[in-house]
C-alpha positions, -999 to +999 in steps of 0.1 A: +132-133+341+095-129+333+089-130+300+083-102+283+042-107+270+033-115+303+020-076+312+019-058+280+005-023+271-032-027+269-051-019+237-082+004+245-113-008+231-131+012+201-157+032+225-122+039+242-104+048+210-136+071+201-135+088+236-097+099+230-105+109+195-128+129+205-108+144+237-081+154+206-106+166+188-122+194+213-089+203+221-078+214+187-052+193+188-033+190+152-002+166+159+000+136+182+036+130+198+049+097+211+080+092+228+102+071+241+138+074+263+167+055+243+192+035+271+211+068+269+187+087+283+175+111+251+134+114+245+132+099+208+099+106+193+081+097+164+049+122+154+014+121+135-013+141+124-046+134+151-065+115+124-035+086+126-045+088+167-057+049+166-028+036+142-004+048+163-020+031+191-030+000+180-002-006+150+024+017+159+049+038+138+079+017+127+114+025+143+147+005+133+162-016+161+187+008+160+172+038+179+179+013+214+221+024+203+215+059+194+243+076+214+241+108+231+258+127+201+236+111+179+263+084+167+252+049+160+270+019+182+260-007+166+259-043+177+255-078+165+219-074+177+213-037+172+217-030+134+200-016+100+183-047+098+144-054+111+116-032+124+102-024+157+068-005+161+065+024+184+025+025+200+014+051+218-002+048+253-035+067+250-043+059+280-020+084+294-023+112+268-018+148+276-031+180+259-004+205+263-025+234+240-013+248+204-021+223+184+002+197+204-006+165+222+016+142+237+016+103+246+045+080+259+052+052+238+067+012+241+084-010+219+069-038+205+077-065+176+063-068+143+042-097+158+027-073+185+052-091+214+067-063+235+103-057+228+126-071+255+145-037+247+115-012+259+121+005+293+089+015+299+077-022+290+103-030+314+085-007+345+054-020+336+065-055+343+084-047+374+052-030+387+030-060+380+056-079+400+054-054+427+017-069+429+020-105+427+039-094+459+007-076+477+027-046+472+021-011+455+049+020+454+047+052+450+074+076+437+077+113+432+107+129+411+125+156+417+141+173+385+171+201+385+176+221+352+200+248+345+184+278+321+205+291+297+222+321+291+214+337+326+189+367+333+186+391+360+216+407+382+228+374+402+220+341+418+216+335+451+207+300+464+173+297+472+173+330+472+134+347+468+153+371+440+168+344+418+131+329+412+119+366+405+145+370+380+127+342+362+092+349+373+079+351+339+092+315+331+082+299+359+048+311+362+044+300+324+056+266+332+036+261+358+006+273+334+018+248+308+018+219+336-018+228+348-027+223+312-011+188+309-020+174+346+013+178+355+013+181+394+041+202+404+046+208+444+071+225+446+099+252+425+127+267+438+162+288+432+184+261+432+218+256+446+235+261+411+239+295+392+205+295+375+195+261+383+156+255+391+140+224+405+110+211+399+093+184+431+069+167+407+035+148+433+040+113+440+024+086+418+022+053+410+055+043+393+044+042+355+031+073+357+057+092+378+087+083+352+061+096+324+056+127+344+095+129+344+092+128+302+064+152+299+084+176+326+112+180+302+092+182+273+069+213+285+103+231+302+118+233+271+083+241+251+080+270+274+117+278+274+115+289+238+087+312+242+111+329+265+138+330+240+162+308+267+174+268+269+170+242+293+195+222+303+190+190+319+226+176+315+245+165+347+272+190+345+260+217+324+294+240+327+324+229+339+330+238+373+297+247+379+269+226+399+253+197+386+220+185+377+201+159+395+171+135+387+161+122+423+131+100+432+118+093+463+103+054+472+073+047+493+064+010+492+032-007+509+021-044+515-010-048+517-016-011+521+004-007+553+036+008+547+070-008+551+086+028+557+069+034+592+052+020+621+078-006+625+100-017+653+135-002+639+149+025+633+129+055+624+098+034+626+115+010+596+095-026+598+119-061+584+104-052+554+115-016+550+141-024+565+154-053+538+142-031+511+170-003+520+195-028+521+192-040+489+189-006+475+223-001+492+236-035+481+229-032+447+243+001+437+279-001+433+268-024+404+239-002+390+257+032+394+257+029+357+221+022+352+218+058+374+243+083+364+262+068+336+269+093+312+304+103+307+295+137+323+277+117+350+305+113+373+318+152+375+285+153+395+284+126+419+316+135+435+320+139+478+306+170+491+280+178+460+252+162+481+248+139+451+248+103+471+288+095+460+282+067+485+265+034+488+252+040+524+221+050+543+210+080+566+183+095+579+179+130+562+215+128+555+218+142+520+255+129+515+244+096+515+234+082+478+203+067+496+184+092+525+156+082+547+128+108+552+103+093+581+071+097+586+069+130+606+047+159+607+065+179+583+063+148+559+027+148+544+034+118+519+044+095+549+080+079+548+096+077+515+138+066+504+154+093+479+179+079+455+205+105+457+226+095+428+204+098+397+209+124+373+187+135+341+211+117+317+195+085+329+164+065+312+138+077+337+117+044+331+150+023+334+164+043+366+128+033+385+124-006+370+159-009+389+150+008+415+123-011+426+139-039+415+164-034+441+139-032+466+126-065+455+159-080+456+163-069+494+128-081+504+132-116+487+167-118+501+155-105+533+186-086+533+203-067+565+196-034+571+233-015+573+244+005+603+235+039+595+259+070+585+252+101+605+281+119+591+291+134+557+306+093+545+335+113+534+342+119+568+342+081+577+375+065+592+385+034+576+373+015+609+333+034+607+337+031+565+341-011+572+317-008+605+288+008+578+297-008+546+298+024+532+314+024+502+324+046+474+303+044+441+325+043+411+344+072+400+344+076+367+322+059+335+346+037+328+345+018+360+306+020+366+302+002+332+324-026+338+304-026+374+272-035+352+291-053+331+302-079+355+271-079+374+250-110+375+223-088+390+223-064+360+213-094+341+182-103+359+171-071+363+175-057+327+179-084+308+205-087+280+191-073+255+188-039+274+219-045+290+239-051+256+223-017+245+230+003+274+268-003+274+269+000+236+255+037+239+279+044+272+313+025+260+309+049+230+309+082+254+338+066+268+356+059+235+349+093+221+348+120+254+366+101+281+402+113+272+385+151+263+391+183+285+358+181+304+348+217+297+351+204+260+324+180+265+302+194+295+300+224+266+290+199+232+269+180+256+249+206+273+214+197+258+220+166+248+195+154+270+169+188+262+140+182+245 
């Protein structure tokens, strides 16, 4: 694995550090936020007063080791590596600051040691450094998120799918969200009535990889902002009520060597060159034992169940929404060009940890050159034992339980994360499964329903 100092956040020079002061400055802005995603997927932040803008930039705001095993209910798993003892320092990323008006600016954050080394521990550090090996390849990626929320309680006479109604019903909180994401260059494309009894998504612009899973932070943070001015809650959990529909986190891959894309203008199927082609197949290949990288809360499997069109299946399809991995080609009703959709994330996951492994799949499937698998067509439910072996398609794992001892046991878990990450991760996920796993699941999907709310 690369080591970890190789590509680490960059410090912004003083006429730099000036120009954001000043940015803060004109906008009135009174407190500086900084966040970052713990391995079970909840926005930790530490906060400062504008005037300690270049401290918490360039020195950081201390954090013990043991925000990386902060659980989902706010219980502590420690580990041998993860305790009370030592100090990591949380600096902001100026460089991608946002204004979001009141007073309040916001900024992610990464880990790094006392010594200034990046922390093997910090997801976004992790991205970063997956990007940078995205270009010692000759290749660049973009990704775009989509991000499902539930609003809670529930205005207006009814819900109705997509329904032109069921937005109007929330027409005051939408329009208000989509003022508050103007503010912050957020760059929305699309809202919509969702599927779920009142359940909005958000399709957030495709970006460079970085800055898409921060855009997936600062989405949460200015839903719930704005929810409170409405006097409702956002949900972002994966099964906000029991029975009900769950929540999803997708993100759509478009990769490019050498600025020619490896989605289209190929020789296979849908246009798919080798490369896109390998690239799919070791998406597909690598999920069974990264399920729990994806949708790994113990809520996480209620949702990615057959028929929810949540991806339950390691598989492929073209526009085939069944399938945990979906191909959308490059057609005329596609104006960002071919992109892949991971089907299977949900919002519990660590957005910058969910698109490292991602694209690290993809990596693994170009430097493998891996096969592309015969495609599913149909709902993979529907698959006879004979087409399920003919397609490799293969059930993800059913319940938390299983997916962790997936990543556990996977060799390519350790490469990709590394072990520090890894050994946090399952800390924060065996500790769901010690404590909710046996509980009635309306139980939890009720004392977990914001968890993952800002």
């Amino acid at each position: 694995m690369r080591s970890v100092s190789t590509y680490p956040m960059p410090v912004l020079a003083d006429e730099e550090l000036a120009a954001a002061r000043a940015r803060l400055v004109d906008a009135e802005v009174r407190l500086l936020s900084g966040s970052v995603v713990d391995p079970a997927g909840v926005i930790r932040a530490k906060h400062v007063p504008t005037a300690r803008a270049d401290a918490f930039h360039v020195n950081g705001m201390g954090a013990s080791p043991s925000w990386n095993v902060f659980c989902v209910d706010n219980a502590i798993a420690f580990t041998p590596r993860f305790g009370v003892v030592g100090d990591l320092r949380l600096r902001a990323d100026l460089v991608a600051l946002r204004v979001l008006g009141g007073g309040l600016a916001w900024a992610p954050a990464e880990m790094f040691d006392q010594d200034g080394t990046p922390a093997p521990v910090c997801t976004r550090g992790l991205l970063r450094r997956t990007v940078a090996g995205l270009g010692e390849r000759g290749l660049d990626a973009q990704v775009g998120c989509e991000l499902e929320m539930v609003l809670t309680p529930r205005s207006g006479p009814g819900w109705n799918a997509y329904g032109l109604g069921a937005l109007l019903d929330v027409e005051p909180f939408v329009l208000d969200l989509l003022a508050a994401a103007d503010r912050a260059g957020l760059p929305i494309e699309q809202v919509h009535a969702e599927y779920g009894d009142s359940q909005l998504e958000l399709s957030i612009s495709p970006t460079d990889p970085l800055t898409a899973a921060d855009h997936v932070v600062l989405a949460r943070l200015i839903a719930c902002r704005v929810a409170r001015s409405h006097d409702v809650a956002v949900s972002f959990s994966p099964l906000p009520f029991a029975g009900g529909s769950g929540n999803g986190a997708h993100q759509h891959l478009s990769l490019f060597l050498n600025g020619a894309p490896l989605l289209s203008g190929g020789r296979g199927p849908y246009g798919l060159t080798d490369d896109g082609s390998a690239t799919i197949g070791g998406i597909v290949a690598g999920l069974p034992e990264l399920t729990a990288v994806f949708a790994g809360s113990v809520l996480s499997a209620h949702r990615l169940q057959p028929g929810h069109w949540s991806g339950a299946y390691a598989c492929w399809g073209c526009e085939n929404r069944e399938a945990a991995v979906r191909l959308c080609a490059a057609t005329a009703g596609n104006p960002h060009g071919a992109s892949v959709e991971l089907k299977c994330i949900d919002p519990s996951t660590n957005p910058y940890l969910a698109t490292a492994v991602f694209l690290g799949l993809a990596l693994e499937g170009l430097a493998g050159a891996a096969p592309l698998p015969p495609e599913v067509t149909v709902a993979p439910a529907a698959l006879t034992r004979e087409e399920s072996e003919r397609t490799g398609a293969v059930r993800l794992p059913a319940d938390q339980s299983a997916a962790l001892d997936a990543l556990e046991g996977s060799e390519l878990a350790g490469r990709l994360l590394g072990e520090e990450l890894l050994e946090a991760l399952l800390a924060v996920r065996r500790h769901e499964v010690e404590t909710y796993g046996g509980q009635d699941v309306e139980a939890v999907a009720e004392t977990l329903r914001y968890a993952w709310s800002a």
